[in-house]
PDB file with one MODEL, atoms N, CA, C and O in Angstrom:
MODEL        1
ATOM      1  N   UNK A   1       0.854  -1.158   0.000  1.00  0.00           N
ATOM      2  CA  UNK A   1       0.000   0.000   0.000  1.00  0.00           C
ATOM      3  C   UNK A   1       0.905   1.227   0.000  1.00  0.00           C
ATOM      4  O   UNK A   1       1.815   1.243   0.829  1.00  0.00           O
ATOM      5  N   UNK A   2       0.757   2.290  -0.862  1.00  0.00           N
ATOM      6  CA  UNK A   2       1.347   3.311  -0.641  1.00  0.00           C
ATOM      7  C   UNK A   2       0.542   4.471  -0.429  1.00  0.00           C
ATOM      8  O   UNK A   2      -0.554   4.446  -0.988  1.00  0.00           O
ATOM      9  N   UNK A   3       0.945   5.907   0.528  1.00  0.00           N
ATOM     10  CA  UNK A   3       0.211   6.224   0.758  1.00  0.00           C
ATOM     11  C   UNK A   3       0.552   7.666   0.164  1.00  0.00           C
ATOM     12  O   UNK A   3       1.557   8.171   0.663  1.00  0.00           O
ATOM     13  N   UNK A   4       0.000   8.303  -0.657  1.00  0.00           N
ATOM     14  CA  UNK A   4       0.393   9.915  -0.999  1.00  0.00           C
ATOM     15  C   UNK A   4      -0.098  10.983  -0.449  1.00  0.00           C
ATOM     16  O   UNK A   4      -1.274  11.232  -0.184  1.00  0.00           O
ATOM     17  N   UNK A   5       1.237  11.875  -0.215  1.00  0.00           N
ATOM     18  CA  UNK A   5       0.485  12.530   0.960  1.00  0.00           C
ATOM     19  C   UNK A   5       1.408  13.657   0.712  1.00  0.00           C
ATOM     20  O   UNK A   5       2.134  13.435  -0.257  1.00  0.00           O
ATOM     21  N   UNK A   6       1.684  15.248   1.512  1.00  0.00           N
ATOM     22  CA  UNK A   6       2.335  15.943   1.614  1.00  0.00           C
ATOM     23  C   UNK A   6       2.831  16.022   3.218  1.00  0.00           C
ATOM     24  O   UNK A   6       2.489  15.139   4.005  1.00  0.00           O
ATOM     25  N   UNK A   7       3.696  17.194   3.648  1.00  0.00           N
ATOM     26  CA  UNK A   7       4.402  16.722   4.800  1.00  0.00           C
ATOM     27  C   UNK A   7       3.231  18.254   5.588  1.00  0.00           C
ATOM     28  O   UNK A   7       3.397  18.430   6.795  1.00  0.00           O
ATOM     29  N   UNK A   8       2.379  19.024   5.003  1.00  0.00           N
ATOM     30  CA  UNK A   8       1.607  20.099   5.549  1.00  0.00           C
ATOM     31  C   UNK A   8       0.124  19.830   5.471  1.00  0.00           C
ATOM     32  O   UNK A   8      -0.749  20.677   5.662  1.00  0.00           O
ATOM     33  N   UNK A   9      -0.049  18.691   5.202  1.00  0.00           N
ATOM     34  CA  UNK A   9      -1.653  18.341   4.936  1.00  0.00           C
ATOM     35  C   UNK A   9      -2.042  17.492   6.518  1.00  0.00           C
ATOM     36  O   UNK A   9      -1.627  16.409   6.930  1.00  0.00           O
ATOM     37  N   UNK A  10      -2.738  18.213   6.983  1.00  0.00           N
ATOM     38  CA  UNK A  10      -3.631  17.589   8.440  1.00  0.00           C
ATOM     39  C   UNK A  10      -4.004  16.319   8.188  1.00  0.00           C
ATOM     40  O   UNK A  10      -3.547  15.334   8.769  1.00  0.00           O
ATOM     41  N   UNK A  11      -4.980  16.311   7.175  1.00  0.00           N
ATOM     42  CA  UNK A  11      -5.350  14.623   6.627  1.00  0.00           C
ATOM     43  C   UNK A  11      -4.790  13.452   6.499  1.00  0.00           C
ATOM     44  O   UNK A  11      -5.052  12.249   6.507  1.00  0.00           O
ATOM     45  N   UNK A  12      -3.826  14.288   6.364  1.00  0.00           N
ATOM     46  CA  UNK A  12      -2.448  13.012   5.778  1.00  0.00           C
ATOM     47  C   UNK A  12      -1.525  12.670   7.263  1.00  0.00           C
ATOM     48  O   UNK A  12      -0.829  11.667   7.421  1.00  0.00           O
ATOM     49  N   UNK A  13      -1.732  13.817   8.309  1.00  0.00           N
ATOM     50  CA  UNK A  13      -1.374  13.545   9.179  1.00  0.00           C
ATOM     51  C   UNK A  13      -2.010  12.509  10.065  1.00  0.00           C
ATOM     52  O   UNK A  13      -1.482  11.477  10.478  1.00  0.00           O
ATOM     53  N   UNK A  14      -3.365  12.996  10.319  1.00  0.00           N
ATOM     54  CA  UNK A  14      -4.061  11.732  10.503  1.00  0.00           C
ATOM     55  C   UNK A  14      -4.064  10.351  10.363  1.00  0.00           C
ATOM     56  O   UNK A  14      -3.680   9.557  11.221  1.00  0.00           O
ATOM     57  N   UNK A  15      -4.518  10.072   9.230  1.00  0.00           N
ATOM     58  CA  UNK A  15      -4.165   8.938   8.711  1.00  0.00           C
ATOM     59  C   UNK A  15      -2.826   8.842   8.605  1.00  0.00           C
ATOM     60  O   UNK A  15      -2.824   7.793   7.961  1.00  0.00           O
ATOM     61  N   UNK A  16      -1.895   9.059   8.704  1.00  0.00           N
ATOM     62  CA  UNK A  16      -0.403   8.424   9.039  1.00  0.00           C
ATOM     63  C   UNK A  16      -0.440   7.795  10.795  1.00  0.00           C
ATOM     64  O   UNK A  16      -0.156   6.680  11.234  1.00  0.00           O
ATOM     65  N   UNK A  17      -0.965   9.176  11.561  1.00  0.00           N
ATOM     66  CA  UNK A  17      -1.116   8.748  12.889  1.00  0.00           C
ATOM     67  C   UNK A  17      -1.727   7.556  12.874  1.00  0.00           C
ATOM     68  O   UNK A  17      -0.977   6.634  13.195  1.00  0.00           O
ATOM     69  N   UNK A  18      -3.153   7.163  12.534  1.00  0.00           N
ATOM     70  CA  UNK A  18      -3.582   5.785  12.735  1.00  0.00           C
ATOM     71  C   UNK A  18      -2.851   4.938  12.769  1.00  0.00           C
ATOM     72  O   UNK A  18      -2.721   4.179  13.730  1.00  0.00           O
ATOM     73  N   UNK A  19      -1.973   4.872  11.318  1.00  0.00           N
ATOM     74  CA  UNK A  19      -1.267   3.466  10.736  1.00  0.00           C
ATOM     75  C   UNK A  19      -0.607   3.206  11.560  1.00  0.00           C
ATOM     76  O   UNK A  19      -0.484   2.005  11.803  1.00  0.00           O
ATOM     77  N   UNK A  20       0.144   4.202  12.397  1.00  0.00           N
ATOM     78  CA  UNK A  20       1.053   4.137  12.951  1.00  0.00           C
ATOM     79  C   UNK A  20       1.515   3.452  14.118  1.00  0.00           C
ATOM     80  O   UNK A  20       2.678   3.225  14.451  1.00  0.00           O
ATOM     81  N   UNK A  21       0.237   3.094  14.806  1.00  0.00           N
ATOM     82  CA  UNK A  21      -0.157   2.110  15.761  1.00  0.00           C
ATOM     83  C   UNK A  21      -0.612   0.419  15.293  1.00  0.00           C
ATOM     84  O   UNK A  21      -1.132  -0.365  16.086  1.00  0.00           O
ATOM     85  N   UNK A  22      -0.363   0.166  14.187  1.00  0.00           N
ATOM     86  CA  UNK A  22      -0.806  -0.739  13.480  1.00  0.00           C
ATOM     87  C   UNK A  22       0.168  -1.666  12.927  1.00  0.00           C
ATOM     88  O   UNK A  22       1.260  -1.137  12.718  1.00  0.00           O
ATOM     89  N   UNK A  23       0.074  -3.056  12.595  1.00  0.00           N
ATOM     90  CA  UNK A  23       1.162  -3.742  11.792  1.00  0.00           C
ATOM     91  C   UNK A  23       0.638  -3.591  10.612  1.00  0.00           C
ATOM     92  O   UNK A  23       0.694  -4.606   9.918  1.00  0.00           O
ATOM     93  N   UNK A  24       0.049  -2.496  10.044  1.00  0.00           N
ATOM     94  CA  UNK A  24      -0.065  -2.573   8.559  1.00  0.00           C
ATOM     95  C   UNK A  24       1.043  -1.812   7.828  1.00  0.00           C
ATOM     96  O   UNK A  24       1.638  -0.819   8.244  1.00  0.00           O
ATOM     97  N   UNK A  25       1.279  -2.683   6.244  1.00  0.00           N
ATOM     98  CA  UNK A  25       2.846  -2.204   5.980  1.00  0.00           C
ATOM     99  C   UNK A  25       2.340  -1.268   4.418  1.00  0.00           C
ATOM    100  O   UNK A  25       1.605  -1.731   3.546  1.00  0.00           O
ATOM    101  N   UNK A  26       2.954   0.079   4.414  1.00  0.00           N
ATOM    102  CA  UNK A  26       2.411   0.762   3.985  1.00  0.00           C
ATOM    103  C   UNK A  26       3.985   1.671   3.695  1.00  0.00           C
ATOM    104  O   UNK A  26       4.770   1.861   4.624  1.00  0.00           O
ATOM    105  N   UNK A  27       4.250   2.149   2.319  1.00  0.00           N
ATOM    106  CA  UNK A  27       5.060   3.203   2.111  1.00  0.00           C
ATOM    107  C   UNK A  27       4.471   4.802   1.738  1.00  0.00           C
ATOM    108  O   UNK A  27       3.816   5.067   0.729  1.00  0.00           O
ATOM    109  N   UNK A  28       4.849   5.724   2.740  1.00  0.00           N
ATOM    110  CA  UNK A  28       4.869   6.973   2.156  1.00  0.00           C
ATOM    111  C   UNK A  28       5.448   7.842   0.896  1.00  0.00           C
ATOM    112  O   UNK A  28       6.679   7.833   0.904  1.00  0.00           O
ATOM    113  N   UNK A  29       5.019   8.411   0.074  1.00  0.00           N
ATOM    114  CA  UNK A  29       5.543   9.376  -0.841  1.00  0.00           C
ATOM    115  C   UNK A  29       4.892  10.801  -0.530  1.00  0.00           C
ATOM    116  O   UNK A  29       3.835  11.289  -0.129  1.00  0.00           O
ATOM    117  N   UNK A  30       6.092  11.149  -0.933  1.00  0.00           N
ATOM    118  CA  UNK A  30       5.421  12.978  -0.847  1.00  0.00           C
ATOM    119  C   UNK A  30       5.690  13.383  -2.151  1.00  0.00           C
ATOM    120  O   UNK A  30       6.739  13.347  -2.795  1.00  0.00           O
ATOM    121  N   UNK A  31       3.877  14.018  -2.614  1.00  0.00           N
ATOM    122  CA  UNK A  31       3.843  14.750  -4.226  1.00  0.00           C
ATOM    123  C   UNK A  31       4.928  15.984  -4.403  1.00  0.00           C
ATOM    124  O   UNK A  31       5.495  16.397  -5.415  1.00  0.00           O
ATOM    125  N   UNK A  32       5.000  16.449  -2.902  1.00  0.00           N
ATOM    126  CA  UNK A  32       5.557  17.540  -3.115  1.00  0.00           C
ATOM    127  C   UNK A  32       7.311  17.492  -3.495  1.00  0.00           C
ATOM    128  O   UNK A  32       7.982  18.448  -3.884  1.00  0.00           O
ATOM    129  N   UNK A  33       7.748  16.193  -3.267  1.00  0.00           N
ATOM    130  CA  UNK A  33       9.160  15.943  -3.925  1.00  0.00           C
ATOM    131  C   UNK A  33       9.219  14.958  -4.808  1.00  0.00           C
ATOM    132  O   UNK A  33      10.351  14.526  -5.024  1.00  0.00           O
ATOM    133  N   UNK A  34       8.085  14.333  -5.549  1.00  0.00           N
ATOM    134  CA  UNK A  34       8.054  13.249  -6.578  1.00  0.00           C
ATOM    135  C   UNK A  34       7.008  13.946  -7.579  1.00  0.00           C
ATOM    136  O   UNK A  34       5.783  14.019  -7.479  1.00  0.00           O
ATOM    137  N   UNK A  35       7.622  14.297  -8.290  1.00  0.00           N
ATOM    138  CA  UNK A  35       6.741  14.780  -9.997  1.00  0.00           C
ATOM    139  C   UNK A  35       6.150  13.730 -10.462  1.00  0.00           C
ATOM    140  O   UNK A  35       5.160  14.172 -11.046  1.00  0.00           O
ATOM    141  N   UNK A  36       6.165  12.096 -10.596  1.00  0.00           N
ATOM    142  CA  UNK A  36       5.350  11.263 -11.197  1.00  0.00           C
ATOM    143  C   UNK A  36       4.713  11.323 -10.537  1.00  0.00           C
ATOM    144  O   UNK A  36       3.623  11.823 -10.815  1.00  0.00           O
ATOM    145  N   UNK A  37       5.031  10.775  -9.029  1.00  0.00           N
ATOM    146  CA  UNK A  37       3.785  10.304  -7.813  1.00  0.00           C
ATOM    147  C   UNK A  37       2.611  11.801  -8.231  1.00  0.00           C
ATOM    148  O   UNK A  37       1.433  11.648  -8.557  1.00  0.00           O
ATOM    149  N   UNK A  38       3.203  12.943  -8.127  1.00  0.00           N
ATOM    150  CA  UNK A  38       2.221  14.008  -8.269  1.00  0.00           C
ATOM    151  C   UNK A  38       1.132  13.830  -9.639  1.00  0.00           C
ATOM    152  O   UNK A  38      -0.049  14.164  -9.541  1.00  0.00           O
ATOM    153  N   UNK A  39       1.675  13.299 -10.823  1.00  0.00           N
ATOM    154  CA  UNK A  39       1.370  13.157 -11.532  1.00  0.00           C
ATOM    155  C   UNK A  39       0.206  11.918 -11.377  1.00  0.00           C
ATOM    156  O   UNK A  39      -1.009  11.974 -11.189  1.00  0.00           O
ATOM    157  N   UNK A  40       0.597  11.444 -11.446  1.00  0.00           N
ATOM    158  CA  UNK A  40      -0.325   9.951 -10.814  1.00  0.00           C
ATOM    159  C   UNK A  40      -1.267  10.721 -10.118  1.00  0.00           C
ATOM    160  O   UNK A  40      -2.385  10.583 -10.616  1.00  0.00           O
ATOM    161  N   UNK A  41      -1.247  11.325  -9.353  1.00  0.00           N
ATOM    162  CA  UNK A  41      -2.442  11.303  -7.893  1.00  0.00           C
ATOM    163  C   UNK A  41      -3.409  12.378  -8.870  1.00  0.00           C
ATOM    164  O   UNK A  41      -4.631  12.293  -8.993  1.00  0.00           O
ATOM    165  N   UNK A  42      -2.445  13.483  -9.572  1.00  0.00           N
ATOM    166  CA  UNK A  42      -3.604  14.388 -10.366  1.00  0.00           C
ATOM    167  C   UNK A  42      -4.609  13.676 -11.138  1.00  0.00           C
ATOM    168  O   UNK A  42      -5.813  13.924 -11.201  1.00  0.00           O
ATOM    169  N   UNK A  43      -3.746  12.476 -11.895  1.00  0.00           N
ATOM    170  CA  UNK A  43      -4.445  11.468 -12.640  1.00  0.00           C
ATOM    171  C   UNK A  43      -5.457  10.736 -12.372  1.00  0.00           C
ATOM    172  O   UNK A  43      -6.274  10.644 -13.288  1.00  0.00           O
ATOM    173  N   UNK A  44      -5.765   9.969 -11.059  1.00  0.00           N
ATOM    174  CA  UNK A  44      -7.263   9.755 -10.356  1.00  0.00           C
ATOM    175  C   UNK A  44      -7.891  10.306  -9.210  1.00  0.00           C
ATOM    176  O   UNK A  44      -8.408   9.786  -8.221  1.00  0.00           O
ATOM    177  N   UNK A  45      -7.664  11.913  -9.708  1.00  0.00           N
ATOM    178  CA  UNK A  45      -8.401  12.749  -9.116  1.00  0.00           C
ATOM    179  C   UNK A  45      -8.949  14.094  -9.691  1.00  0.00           C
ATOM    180  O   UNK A  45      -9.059  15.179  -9.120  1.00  0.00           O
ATOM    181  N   UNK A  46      -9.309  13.685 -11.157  1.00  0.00           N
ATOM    182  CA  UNK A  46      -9.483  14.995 -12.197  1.00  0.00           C
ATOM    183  C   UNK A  46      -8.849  15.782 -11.819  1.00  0.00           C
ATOM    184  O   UNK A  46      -9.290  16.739 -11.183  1.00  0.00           O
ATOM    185  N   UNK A  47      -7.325  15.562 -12.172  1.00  0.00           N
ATOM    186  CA  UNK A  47      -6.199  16.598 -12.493  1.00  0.00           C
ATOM    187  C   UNK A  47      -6.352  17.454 -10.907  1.00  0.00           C
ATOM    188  O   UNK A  47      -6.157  18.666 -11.001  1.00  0.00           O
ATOM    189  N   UNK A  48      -6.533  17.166 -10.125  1.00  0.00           N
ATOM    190  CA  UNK A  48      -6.212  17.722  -9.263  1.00  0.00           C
ATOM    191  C   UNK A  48      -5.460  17.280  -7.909  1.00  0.00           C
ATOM    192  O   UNK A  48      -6.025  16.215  -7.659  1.00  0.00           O
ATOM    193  N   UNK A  49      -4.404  17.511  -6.781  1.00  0.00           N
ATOM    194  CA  UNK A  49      -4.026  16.850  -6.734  1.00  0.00           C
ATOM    195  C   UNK A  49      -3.856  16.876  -4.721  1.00  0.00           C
ATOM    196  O   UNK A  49      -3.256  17.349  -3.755  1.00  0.00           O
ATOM    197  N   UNK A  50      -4.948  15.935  -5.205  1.00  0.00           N
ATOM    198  CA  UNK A  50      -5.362  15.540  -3.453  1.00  0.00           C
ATOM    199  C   UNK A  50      -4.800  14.577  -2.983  1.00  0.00           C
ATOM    200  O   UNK A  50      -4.754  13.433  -3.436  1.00  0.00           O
ATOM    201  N   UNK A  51      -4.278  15.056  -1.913  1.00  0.00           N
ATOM    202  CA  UNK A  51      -4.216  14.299  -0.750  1.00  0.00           C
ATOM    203  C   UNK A  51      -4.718  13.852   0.715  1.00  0.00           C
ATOM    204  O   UNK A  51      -5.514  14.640   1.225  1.00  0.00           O
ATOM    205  N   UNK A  52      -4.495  13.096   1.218  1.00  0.00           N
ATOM    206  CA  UNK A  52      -3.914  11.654   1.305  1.00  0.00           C
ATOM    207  C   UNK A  52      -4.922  10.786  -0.119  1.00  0.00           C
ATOM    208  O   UNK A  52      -6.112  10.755  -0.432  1.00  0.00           O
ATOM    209  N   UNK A  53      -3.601  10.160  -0.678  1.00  0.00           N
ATOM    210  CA  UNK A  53      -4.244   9.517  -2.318  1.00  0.00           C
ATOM    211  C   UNK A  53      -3.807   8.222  -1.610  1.00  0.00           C
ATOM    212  O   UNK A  53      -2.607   8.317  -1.355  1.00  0.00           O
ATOM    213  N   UNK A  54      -4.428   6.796  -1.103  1.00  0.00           N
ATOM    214  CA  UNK A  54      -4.445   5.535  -1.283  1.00  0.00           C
ATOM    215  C   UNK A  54      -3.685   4.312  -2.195  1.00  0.00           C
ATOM    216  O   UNK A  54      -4.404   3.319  -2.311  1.00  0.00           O
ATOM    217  N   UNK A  55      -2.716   4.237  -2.683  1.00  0.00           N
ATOM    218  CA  UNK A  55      -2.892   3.034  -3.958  1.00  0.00           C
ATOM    219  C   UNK A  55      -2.611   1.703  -2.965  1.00  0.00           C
ATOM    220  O   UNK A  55      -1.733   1.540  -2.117  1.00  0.00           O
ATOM    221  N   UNK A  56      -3.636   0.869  -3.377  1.00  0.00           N
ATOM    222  CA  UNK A  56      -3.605  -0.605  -2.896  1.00  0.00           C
ATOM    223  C   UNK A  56      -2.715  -1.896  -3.504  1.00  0.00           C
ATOM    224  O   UNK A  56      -2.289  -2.155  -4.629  1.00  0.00           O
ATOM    225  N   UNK A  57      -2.689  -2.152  -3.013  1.00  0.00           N
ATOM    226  CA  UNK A  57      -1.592  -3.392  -3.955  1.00  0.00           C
ATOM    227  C   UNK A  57      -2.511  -4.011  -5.308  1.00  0.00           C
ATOM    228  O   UNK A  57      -2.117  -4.249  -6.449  1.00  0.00           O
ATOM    229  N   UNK A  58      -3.997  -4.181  -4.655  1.00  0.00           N
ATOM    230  CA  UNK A  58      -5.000  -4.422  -6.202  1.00  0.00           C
ATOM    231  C   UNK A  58      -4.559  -3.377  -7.355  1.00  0.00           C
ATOM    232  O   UNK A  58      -4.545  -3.705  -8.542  1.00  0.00           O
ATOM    233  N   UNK A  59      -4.318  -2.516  -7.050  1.00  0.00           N
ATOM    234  CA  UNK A  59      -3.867  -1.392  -7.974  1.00  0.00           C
ATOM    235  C   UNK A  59      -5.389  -0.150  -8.029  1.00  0.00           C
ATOM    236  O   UNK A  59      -5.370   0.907  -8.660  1.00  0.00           O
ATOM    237  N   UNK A  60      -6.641  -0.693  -7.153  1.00  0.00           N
ATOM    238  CA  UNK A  60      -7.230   0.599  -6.268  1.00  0.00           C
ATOM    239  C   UNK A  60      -6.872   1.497  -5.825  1.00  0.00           C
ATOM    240  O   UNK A  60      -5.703   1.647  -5.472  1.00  0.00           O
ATOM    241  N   UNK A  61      -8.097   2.671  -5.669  1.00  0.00           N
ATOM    242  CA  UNK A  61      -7.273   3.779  -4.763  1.00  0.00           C
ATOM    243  C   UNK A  61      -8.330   4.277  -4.199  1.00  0.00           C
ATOM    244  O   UNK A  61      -9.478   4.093  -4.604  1.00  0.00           O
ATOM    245  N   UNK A  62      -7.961   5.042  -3.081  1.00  0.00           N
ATOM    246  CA  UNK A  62      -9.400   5.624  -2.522  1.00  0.00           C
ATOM    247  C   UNK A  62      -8.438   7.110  -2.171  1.00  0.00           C
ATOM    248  O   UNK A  62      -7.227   7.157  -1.955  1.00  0.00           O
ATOM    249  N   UNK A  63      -9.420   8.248  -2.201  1.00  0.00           N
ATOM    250  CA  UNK A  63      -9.181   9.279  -1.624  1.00  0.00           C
ATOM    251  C   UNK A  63      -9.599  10.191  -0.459  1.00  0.00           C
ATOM    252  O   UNK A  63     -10.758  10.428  -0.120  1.00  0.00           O
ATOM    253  N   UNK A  64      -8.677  10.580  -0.002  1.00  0.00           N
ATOM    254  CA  UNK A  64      -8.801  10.878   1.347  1.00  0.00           C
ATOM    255  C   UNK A  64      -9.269  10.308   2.575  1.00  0.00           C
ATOM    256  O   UNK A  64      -9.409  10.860   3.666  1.00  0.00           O
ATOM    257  N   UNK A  65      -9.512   9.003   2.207  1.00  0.00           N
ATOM    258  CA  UNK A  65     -10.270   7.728   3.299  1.00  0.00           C
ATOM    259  C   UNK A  65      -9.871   7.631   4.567  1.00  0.00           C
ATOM    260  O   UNK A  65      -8.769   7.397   5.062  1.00  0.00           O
ATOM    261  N   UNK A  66     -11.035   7.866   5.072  1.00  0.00           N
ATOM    262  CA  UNK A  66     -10.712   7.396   6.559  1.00  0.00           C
ATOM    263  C   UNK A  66      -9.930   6.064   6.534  1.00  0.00           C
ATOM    264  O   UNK A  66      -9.712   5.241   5.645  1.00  0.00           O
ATOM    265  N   UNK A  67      -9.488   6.184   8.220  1.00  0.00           N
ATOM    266  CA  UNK A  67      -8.486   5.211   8.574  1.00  0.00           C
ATOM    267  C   UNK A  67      -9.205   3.626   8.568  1.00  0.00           C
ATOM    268  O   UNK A  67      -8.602   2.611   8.219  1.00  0.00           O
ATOM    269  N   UNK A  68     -11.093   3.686   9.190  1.00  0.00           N
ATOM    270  CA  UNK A  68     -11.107   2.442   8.810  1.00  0.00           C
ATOM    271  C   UNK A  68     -11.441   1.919   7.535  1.00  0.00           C
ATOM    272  O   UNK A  68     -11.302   0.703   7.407  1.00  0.00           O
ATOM    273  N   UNK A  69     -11.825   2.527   6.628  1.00  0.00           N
ATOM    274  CA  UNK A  69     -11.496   2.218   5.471  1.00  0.00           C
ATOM    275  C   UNK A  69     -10.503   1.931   4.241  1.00  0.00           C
ATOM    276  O   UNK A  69     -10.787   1.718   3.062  1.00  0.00           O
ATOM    277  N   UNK A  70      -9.107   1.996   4.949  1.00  0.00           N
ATOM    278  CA  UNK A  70      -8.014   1.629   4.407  1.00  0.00           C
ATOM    279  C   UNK A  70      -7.777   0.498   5.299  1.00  0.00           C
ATOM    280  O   UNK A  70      -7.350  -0.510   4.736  1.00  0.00           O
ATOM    281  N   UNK A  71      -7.993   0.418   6.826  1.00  0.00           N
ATOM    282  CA  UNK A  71      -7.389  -0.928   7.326  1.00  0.00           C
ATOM    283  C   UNK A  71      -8.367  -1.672   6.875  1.00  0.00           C
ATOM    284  O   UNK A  71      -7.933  -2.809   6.687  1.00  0.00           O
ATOM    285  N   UNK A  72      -9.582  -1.574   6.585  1.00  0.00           N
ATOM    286  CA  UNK A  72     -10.525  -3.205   5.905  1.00  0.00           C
ATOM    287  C   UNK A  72     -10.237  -3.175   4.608  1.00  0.00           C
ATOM    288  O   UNK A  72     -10.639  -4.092   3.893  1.00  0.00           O
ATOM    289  N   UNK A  73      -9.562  -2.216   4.130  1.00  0.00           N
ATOM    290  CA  UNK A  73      -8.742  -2.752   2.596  1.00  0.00           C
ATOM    291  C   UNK A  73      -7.791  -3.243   2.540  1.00  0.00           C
ATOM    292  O   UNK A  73      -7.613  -4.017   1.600  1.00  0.00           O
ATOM    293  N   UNK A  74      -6.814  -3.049   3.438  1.00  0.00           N
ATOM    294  CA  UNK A  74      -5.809  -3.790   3.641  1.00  0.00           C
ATOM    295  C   UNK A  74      -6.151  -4.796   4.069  1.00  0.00           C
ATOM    296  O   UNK A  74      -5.460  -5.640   3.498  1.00  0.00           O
ATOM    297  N   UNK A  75      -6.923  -5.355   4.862  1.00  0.00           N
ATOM    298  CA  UNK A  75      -7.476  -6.597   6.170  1.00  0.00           C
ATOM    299  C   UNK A  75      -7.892  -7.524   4.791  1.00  0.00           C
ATOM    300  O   UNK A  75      -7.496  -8.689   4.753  1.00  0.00           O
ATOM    301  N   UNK A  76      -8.903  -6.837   3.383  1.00  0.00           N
ATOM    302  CA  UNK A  76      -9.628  -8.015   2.983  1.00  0.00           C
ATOM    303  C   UNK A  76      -8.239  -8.395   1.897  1.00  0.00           C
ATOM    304  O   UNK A  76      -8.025  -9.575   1.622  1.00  0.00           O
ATOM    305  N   UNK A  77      -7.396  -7.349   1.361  1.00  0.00           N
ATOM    306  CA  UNK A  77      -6.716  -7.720   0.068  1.00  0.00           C
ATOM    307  C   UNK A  77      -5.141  -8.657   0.890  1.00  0.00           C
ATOM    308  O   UNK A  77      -4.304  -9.211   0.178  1.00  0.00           O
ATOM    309  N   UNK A  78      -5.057  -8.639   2.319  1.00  0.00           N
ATOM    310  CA  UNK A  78      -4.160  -9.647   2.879  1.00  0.00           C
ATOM    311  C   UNK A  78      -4.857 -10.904   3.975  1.00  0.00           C
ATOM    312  O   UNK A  78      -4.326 -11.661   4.788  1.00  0.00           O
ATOM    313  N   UNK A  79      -6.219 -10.705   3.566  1.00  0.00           N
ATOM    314  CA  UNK A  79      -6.869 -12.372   4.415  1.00  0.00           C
ATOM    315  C   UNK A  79      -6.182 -13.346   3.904  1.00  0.00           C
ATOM    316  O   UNK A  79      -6.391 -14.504   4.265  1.00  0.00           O
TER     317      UNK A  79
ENDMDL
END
């Protein structure tokens, strides 16, 4: 799971805090120092470029999702 995010976005703080208590294994990127990742996230989010952006190992994504809705995505795509 990777998670896109910036290092000034509250949201992203959040949801980092959750994970963070969690054995779920998850890499961070920041749009704000990766031009593809930025690119990408504008890309399934009509060109605009929100964060916290989701990608799942299915190759899903959800945006801005609450925390329990990324751990039962993670929970069902590693049962």
């Amino acid at each position: 799971m990777t998670i896109y995010a910036t290092t000034w976005c509250p949201f992203c703080r959040s949801l980092l805090d959750a994970l963070s208590g969690t054995d779920i294994d998850y890499e961070v990127v920041d749009v704000d120092q990766d031009r593809d990742a930025a690119a990408w996230v504008e890309s399934v989010n009509g060109g605009n470029r929100v964060v916290p952006t989701v990608r799942f190992s299915d190759g899903t994504h959800a945006t801005n999702p609450p925390f329990a809705q990324v751990k039962a995505k993670y929970e069902e795509l590693n049962a």
